[in-house]
C-alpha positions in Angstrom: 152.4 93.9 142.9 148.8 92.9 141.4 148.2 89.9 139.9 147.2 90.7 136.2 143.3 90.7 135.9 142.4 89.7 132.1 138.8 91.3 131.2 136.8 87.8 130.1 133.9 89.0 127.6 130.4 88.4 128.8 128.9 84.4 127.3 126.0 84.2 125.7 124.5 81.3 124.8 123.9 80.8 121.0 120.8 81.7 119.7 118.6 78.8 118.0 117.1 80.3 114.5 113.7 78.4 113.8 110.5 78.6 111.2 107.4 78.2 113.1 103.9 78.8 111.5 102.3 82.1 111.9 99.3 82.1 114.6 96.4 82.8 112.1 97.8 79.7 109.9 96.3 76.3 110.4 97.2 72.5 108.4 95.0 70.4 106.6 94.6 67.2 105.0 93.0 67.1 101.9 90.8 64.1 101.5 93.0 63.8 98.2 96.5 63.2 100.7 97.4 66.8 100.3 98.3 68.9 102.7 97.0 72.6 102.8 97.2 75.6 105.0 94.0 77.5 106.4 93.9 81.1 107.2 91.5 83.4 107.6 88.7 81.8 105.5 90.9 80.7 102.7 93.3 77.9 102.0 96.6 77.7 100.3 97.7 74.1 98.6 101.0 72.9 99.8 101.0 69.4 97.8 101.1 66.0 98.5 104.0 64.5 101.7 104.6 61.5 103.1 103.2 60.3 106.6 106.0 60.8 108.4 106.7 64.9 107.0 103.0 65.6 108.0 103.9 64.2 111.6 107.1 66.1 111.7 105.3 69.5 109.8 103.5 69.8 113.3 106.2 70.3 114.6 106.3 74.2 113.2 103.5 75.0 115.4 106.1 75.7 118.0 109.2 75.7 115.7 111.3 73.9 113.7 115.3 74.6 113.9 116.1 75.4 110.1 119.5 73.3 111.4 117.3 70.1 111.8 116.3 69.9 108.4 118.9 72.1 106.2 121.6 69.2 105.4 118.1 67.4 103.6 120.5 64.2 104.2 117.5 62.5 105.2 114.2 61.7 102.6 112.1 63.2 105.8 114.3 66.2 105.9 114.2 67.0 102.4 110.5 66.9 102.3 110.1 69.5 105.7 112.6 72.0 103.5 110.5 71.8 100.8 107.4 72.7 102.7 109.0 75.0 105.2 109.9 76.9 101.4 106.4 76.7 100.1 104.9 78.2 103.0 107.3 81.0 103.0 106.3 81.5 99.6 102.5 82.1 100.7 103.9 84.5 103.3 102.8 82.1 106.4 105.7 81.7 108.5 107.0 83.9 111.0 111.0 83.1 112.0 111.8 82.6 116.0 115.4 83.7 117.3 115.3 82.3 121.2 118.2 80.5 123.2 116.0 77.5 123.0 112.3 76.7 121.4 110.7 75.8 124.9 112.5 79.1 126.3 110.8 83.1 126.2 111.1 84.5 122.6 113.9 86.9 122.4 113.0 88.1 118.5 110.6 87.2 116.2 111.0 87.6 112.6 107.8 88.5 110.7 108.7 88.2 106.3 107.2 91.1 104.5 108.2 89.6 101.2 106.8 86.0 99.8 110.6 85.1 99.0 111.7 86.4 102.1 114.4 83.8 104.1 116.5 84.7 106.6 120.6 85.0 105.7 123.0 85.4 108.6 126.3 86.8 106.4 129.2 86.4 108.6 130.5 89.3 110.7 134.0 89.5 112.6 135.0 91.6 115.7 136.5 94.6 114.0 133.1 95.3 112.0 131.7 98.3 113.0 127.9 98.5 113.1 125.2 101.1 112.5 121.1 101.5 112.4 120.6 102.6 108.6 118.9 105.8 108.8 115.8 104.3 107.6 115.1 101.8 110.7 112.7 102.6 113.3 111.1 101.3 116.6 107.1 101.6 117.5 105.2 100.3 119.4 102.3 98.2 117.6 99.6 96.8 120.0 101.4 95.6 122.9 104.3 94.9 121.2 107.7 96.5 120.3 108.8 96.2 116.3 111.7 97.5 114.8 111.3 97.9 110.5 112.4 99.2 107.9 110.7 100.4 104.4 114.1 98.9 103.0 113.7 95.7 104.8 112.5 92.8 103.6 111.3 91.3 107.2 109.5 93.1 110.7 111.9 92.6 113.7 109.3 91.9 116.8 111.6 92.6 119.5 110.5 90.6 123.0 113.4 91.8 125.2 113.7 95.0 126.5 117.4 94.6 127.4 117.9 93.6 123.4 116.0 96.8 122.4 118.0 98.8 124.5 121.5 97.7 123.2 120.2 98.3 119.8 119.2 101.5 120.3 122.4 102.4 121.1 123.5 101.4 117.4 122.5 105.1 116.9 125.9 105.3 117.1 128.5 103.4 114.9 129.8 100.6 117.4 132.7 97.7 116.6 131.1 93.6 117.3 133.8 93.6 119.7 132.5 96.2 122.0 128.7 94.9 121.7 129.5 91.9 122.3 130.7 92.5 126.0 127.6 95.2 126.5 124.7 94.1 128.5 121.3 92.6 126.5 123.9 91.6 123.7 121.4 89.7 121.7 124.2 87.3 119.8 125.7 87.4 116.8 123.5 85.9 114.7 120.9 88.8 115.6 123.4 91.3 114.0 123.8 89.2 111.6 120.2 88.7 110.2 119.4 92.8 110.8 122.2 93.5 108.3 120.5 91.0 106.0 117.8 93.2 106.3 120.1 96.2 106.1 118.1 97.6 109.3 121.8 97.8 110.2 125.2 98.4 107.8 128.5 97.9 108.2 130.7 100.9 107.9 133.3 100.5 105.5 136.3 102.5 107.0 137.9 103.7 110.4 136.7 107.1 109.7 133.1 106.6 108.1 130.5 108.6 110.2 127.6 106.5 108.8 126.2 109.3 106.7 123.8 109.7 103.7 126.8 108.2 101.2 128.0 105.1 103.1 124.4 103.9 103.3 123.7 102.2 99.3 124.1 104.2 96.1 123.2 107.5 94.9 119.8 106.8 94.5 119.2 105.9 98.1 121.1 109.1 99.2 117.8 111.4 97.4 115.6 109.6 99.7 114.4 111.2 102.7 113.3 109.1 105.9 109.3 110.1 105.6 109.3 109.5 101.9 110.7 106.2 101.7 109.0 105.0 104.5 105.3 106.6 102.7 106.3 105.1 99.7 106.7 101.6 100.4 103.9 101.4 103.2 101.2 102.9 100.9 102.0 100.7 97.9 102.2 96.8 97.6 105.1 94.7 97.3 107.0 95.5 100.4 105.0 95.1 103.6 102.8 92.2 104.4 100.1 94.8 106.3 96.1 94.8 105.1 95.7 96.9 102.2 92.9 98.2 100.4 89.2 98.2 100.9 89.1 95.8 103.6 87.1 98.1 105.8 89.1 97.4 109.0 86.8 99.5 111.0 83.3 98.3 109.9 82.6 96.2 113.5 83.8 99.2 115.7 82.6 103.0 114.3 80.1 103.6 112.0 80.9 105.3 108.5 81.7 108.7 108.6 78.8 110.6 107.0 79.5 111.5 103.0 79.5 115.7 104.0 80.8 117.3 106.8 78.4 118.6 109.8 77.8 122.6 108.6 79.6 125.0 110.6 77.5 127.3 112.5 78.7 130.8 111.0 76.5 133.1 108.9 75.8 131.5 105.7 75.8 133.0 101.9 74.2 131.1 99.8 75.6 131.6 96.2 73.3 129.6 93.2 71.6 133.4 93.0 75.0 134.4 91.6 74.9 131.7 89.0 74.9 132.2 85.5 72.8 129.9 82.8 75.1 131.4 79.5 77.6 128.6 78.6 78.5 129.5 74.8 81.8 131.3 75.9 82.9 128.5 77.6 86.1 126.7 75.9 86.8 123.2 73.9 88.9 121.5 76.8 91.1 121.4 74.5 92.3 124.8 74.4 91.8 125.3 78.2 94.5 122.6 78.8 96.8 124.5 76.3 96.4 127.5 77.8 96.8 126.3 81.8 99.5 127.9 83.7 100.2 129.2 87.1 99.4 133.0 87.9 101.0 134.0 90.8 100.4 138.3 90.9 96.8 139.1 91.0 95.3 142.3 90.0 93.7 143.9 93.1 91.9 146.5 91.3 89.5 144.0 89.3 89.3 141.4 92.2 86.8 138.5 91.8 84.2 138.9 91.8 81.3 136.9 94.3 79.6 135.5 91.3 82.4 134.6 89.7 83.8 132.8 93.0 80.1 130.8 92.7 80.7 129.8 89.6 84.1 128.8 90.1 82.6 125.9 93.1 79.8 125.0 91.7 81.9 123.8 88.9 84.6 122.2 90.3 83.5 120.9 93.7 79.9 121.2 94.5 77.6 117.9 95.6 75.6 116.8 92.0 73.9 113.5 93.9 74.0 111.2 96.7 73.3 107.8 97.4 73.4 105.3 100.0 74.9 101.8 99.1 75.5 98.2 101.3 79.2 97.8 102.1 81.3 96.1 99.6 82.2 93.6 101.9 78.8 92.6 102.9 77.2 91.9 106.3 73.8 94.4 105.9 75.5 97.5 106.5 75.6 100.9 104.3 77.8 104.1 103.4 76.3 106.9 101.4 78.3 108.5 98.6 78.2 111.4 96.6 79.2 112.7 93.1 80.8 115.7 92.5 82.9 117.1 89.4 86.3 115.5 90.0 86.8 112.0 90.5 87.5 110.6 94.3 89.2 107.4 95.5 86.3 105.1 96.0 83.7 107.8 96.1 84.9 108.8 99.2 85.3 112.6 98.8 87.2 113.3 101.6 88.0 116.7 100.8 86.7 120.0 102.1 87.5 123.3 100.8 88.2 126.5 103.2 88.3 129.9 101.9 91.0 132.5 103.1 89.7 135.8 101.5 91.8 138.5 100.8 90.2 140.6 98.0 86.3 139.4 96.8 83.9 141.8 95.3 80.9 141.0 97.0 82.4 138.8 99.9 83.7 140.8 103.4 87.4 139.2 104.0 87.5 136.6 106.3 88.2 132.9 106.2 85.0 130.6 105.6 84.1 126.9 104.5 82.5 125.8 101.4 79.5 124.1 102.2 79.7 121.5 99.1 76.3 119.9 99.7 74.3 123.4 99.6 76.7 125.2 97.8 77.0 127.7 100.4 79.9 129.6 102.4 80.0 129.7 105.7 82.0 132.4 108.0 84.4 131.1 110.7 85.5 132.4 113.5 89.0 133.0 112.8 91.2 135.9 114.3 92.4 138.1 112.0 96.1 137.3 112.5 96.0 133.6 111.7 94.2 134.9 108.2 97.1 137.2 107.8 99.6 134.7 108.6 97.7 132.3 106.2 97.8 134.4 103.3 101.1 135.7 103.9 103.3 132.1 103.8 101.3 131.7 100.6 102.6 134.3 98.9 105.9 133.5 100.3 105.3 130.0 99.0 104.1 131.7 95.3 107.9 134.2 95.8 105.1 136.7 95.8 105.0 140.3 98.2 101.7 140.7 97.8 99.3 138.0 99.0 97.0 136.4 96.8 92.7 137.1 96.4 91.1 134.3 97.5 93.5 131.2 99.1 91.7 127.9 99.0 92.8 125.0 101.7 92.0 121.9 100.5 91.9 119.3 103.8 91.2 115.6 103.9 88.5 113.9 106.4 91.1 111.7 107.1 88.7 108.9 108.7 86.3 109.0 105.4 89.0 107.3 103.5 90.7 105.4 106.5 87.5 103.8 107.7 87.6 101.5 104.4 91.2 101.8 103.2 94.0 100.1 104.6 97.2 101.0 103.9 96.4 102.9 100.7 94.6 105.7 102.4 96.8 108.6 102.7 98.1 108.0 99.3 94.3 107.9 97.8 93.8 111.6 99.4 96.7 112.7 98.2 95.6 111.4 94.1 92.3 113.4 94.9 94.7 116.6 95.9 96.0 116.2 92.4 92.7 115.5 90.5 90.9 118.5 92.0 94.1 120.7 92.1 94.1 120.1 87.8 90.1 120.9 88.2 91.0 124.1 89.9 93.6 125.4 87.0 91.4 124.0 84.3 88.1 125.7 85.3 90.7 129.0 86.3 91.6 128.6 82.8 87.8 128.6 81.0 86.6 131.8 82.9 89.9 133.8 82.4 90.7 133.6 85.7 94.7 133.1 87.3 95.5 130.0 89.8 98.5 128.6 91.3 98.6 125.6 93.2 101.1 125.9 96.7 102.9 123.2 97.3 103.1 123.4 101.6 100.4 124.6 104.0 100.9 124.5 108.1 99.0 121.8 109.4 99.1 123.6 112.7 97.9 127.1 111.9 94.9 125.4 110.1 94.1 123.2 113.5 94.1 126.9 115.5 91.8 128.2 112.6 89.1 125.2 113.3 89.4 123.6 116.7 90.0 120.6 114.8 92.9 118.1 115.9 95.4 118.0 112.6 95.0 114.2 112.7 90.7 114.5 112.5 90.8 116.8 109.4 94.3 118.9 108.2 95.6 120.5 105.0 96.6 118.8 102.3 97.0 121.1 99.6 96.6 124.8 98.5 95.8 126.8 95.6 96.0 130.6 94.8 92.7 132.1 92.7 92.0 135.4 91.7 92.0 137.7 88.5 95.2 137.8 87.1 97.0 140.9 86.9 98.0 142.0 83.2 101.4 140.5 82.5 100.4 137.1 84.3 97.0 137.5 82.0 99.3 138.4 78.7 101.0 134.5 78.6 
């Protein structure tokens, strides 16, 4: 008979939770007695502490236990909570989770709110446990971070063995059971990701961690990508760069205000221009009379001149300049003004040409050459055009496929070079300002437009050689001559 064998849990030892300062943050002392934090060329007023806290402050360089100073018992104590509080505010701590502060790190907590403090609410052993469907890992730099566009703090994960076990948080899992798995990072780990809600707690037995469990109804219409777009490309919830802060100014030069020309047969189209502008519309009544046309009339197709009209009003070059750098330093970006409006003058966007139907113009797919107000034929195989024209009439609920299909796509780097943050979501704010431009100038020459919601971003790279992450589609819009009944609205 066998001795009973009881299985004993795996020990870990308890995990020390301390502020530290971030690594671009730096103290000073006022000549005044106060004592202030450097970083990055600017400096933040903390206010005026005794001797002995400015001793102890330094202390934060390689971490402070929020234990040694959160009973504020002591004058000293009281002072370093107040300070530790104030520096949070200006978003220049970082918060260390290690079994001790000489010890590796084991997590690193990175605020991405001002008011951000970490909260460790209590679990017990029959909570079950789950990754929120909006957490992710990357890798950034050399390092490994798990985030959330929910959360209000980056999670710099510095062992591999705690990464793994998280991972497997895919799946709903009880404390009890982690806590005997191998790289178990402590409770108090779990603890501060749910603070976060990086993880959730499942409310019931049977709860599969689905769309419901995870918040309210307003969280459940959220789709990963869109949250995660949302909150990265806006302020308030991430503590990245944002704006024009021209991240890559030192490393690659600007990238030029037009596109290189392609080398296809040209057609040059101000010949086809016309100087009469008294039938022209009050603006007015154009925007009264916008719609979408979706069925053309492919008897009366557009016409060539028509089509040059069309450009030269809504996206040809008007003037270009060359201008020093906001941000200084004897370097220069040229720019150029065309009839919409574009995020910084950037004008990121380039128009291609899928032709169906043109009276004047072979079929084919070419580029709009905006600076010389040209078209340009491309190589494309006759397939890819079909299958370009064909999933926008599909898109339009159309059987027939439209005239003329313009693809708008971004230079993604024009607007990147400058932008931080902010870049993808300026693009898409020119989409909507020249996609209005389209329908309005559509509108004053009694022509039909739709704008088309989707485009494949990897049938356009086949179409152009070009990698979908150099230049890709951004938006679409249908333009032709409407056929009667759309005309008759």
């Amino acid at each position: 008979m066998h001795a009973s064998r009881r299985k004993i849990g795996r020990r870990v030892a308890p995990s020390v939770l301390s502020a530290r300062l971030a690594g671009h943050v730096a103290f000073e002392v006022q000549p005044n007695g106060e004592l202030a934090a450097s970083f990055y060329g600017h400096s933040a007023a903390l206010g005026k502490f005794s001797d002995a806290a400015i001793r102890r402050a330094q202390e934060l360089r390689v971490g402070l236990p929020l234990s040694a100073f959160a009973s504020g018992a002591q004058a000293t104590n009281k002072e370093i909570a107040l300070l530790v509080r104030r520096l949070a505010s200006h978003g220049l701590l970082e918060f260390r989770l290690g079994p001790s502060l000489r010890g590796p790190d084991q997590v690193i907590i990175e605020p991405q709110v001002p008011d951000y403090w970490p909260r460790t609410p209590r679990l017990d052993n029959k909570d079950a446990l789950v990754l929120s469907r909006f957490a992710y890992m990357r890798r950034r730099g050399s390092e490994l971070v798990l985030e959330s566009p929910r959360s209000a703090a980056l999670f710099r994960i510095c062992d591999a063995n705690i990464a793994a076990s998280l991972a497997a948080l895919a799946a709903p899992q009880p404390l009890k059971k982690l806590r005997r798995q191998s790289g178990f990072g402590g409770v108090a780990l779990l603890a501060l990701l749910v603070d976060c809600q990086i993880l959730f707690k499942l409310d019931a037995a049977h709860d599969s961690g689905f769309r419901p469990t995870e918040g309210n109804d307003g969280l459940v219409l959220w789709d990963f990508h869109d949250l995660l777009f949302h909150t990265r490309s806006t302020e308030g919830r991430h503590a990245n760069p944002l704006g024009g802060v021209y991240p890559y100014a030192t490393t690659i030069s600007p990238p030029p205000a037009m596109r290189r020309c392609w080398s296809g047969s040209r057609i040059e189209l101000a010949k086809f221009l016309a100087t009469d502008t008294e039938s022209e519309l009050p603006i007015g009544k154009i925007l009264g009379e916008r719609h979408s046309v979706r069925r053309f009339d492919d008897r009366r197709p557009i016409t060539l001149a028509e089509l040059s009209r069309f450009l030269d009003g809504t996206a040809r070059v008007q003037s270009e300049w060359t201008a020093p750098l906001d941000a200084g330093g004897g370097s220069s970006i040229t720019y150029t003004a065309r009839p919409y409006p574009s995020g910084g003058s950037s004008h990121a966007l380039e128009l291609y040409l899928a032709v169906d139907k043109c009276e004047g113009l072979p079929r084919g797919f070419y580029h709009y050459d905006a600076g010389e107000h040209a078209l340009v034929q491309m190589d494309a195989g006759a397939s890819e055009l079909d299958a370009l024209l064909k999933s926008a009439a599909f898109a339009m609920g159309e059987s027939r496929v439209p005239q003329i299909l313009i693809t708008i796509a971004a230079r993604f780097g024009r607007v990147s070079w400058k932008y931080s943050s902010i870049a993808y979501s300026l693009i898409l704010k020119d989409v909507g300002v020249l996609t209005q431009t389209f329908y309005l100038m559509a509108t004053a020459m009694g022509l039909g437009g739709c704008a088309i919601g989707t485009s494949n971003i990897d049938l356009f790279a086949r179409m152009t050689g070009i990698e979908f992450y150099i230049e890709g589609p951004v938006g679409q819009f249908a333009i032709g001559r409407g056929a009667p009944s759309e005309a008759a609205r």
